[in-house]
C-alpha positions as CSV (number, residue, x, y, z in Angstrom):
1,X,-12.7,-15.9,23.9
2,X,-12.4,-12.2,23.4
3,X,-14.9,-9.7,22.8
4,X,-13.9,-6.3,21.1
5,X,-16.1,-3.4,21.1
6,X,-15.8,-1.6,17.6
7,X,-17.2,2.2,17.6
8,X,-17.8,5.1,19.6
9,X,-22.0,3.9,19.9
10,X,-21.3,0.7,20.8
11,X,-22.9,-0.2,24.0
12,X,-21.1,-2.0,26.9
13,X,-23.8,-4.8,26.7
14,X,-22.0,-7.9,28.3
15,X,-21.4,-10.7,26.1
16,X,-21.4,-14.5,27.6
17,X,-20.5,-17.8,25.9
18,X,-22.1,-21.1,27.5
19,X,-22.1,-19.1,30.3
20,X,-19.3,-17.8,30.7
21,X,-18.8,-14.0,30.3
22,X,-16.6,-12.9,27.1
23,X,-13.6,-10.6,28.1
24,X,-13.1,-7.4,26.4
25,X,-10.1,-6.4,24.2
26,X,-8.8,-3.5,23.1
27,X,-7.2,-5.1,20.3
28,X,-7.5,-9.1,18.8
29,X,-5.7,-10.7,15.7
30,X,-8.0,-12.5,13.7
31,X,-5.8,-14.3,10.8
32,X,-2.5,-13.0,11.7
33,X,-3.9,-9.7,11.3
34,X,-4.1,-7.2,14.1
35,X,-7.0,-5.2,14.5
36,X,-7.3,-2.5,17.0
37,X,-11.1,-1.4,18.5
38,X,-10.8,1.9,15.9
39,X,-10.3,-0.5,13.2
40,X,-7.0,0.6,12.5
41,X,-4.3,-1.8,11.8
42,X,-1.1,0.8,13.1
43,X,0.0,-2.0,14.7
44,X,-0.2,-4.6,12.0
45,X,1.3,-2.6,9.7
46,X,4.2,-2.0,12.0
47,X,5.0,-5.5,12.8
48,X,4.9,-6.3,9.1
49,X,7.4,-3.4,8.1
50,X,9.5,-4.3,10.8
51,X,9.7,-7.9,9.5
52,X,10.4,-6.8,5.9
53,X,13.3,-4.5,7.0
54,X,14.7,-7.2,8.6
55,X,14.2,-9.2,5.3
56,X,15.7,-6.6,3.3
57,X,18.7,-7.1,5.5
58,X,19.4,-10.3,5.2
59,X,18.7,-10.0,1.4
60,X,21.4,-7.2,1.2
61,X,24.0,-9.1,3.6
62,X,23.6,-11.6,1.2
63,X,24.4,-10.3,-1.6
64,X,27.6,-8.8,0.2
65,X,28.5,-11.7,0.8
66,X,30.7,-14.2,-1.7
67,X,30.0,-17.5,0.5
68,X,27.1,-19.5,-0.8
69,X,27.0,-21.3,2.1
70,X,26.1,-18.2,4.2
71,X,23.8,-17.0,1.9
72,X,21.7,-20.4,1.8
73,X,21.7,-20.4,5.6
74,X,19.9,-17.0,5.4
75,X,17.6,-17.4,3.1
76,X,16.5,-20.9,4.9
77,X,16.3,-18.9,7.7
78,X,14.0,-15.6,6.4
79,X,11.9,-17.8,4.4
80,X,11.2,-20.8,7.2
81,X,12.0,-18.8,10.9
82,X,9.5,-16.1,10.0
C-alpha cells in the first residue's frame, strides 16, 4: 500500500495499516490513471498519446497496405495487445 501526500500543507504525519507503516509515493495509478502528488496527470497524458500515435500508425500502415491479411493481424493486434 502506498501513501501519496497531495499539497504543499500537507503534513508528513506517518500513515500505518494493521500495523504496518504505509510507504510514500510520489506518484500512484489509481484505475489506470496516473496521478502525480501535484495532481497533475503529465504523465498519464503522455503514455496515452504515445499509445494513440502508435495506433494511428498502425491504422495508416493499414490502409497502405492492399493485404487483408495484414491488416486483420493489426488491428487484432492494436485493439487486443494494448
Amino acid at each position: 500500500m502506498l501513501c501519496l501526500r497531495v499539497g504543499r500543507n500537507n503534513i508528513n504525519h506517518e500513515y500505518n495499516s494493521h500495523n504496518n507503516k504505509l510507504a510514500n509515493a510520489t506518484e500512484v495509478v489509481n484505475l489506470g490513471v496516473t496521478v502525480d502528488s501535484n495532481m497533475h496527470f503529465d504523465k498519464h497524458i503522455n503514455k496515452m498519446m504515445t499509445i494513440d500515435h502508435l495506433r494511428a500508425a498502425l491504422i495508416s500502415r493499414c490502409f497502405r497496405s492492399k493485404n487483408q491479411m495484414f491488416c486483420l493481424e493489426l488491428l487484432w493486434y492494436m485493439c487486443v495487445q494494448f
